[in-house]
N, C-alpha and C positions, 0 to 999 in steps of 0.2 A: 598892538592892534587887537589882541585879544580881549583888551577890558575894555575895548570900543565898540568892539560885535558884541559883546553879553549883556552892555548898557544898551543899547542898541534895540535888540532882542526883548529885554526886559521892558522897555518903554513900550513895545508892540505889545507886548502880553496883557499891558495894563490898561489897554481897550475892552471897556467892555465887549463881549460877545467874542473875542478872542482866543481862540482853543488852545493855537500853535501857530510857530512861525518858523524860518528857514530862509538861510541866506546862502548864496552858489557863488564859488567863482566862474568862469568863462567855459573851464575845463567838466565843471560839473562835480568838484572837489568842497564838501562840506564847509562852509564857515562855521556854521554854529546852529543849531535846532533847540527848540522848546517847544513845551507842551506836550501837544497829540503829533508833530511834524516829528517824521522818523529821519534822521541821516541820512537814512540809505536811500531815499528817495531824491537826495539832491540832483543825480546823472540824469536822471527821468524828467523832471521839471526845465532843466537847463534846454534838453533836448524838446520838450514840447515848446517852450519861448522861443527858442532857433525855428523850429519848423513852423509856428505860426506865424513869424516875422516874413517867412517868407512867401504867405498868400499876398501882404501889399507892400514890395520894398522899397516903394516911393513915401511911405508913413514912417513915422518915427515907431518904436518899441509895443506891441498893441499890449495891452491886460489882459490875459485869459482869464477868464472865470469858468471851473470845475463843480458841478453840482453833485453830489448826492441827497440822499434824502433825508439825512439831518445833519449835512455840513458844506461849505464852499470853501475852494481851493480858490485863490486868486492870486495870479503869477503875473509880475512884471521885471522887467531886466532895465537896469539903466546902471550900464557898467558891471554891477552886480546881478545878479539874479536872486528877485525873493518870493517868497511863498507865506499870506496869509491863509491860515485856517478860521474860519468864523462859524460860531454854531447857526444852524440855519435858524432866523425867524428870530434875532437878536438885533 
């Protein structure tokens, strides 16, 4: 399962405008990061997808998007939980 999260991973990377990426299990237990996406952020990301599921739990999984001022976080969970980083304005 390992050389399927890194291909995985590496496919994502090779979007342009793509900084970092990040995959979670359920638990908020690392799968795999690259780029500018730290590990240790995975618990934190899981737990913002769980609490913004829960503003409409008649919708399926919503996408958060995360801004800063020269990059976007965008988290979605479908079974996994992942995290692209994109540089802003790419």
């Amino acid at each position: 399962m390992e050389h399927q999260v890194d291909s995985l991973l590496d496919k994502i990377m090779d979007v342009p405008g793509n900084v970092g990426c990040l995959l979670a299990n359920n638990q908020g237990l690392c799968l795999g990061a690259k780029g500018t996406a730290s590990e240790h952020s995975a618990g934190i990301i899981v737990a913002i997808s769980d609490l913004a599921s829960k503003l409409d739990p008649t919708s399926s999984s919503p996408v958060i998007s995360l801004e800063s001022n020269d990059k976007i976080c965008m988290i979605h969970k479908h079974g996994i939980t992942g995290a692209i980083y994109k540089q802003k304005g790419t």
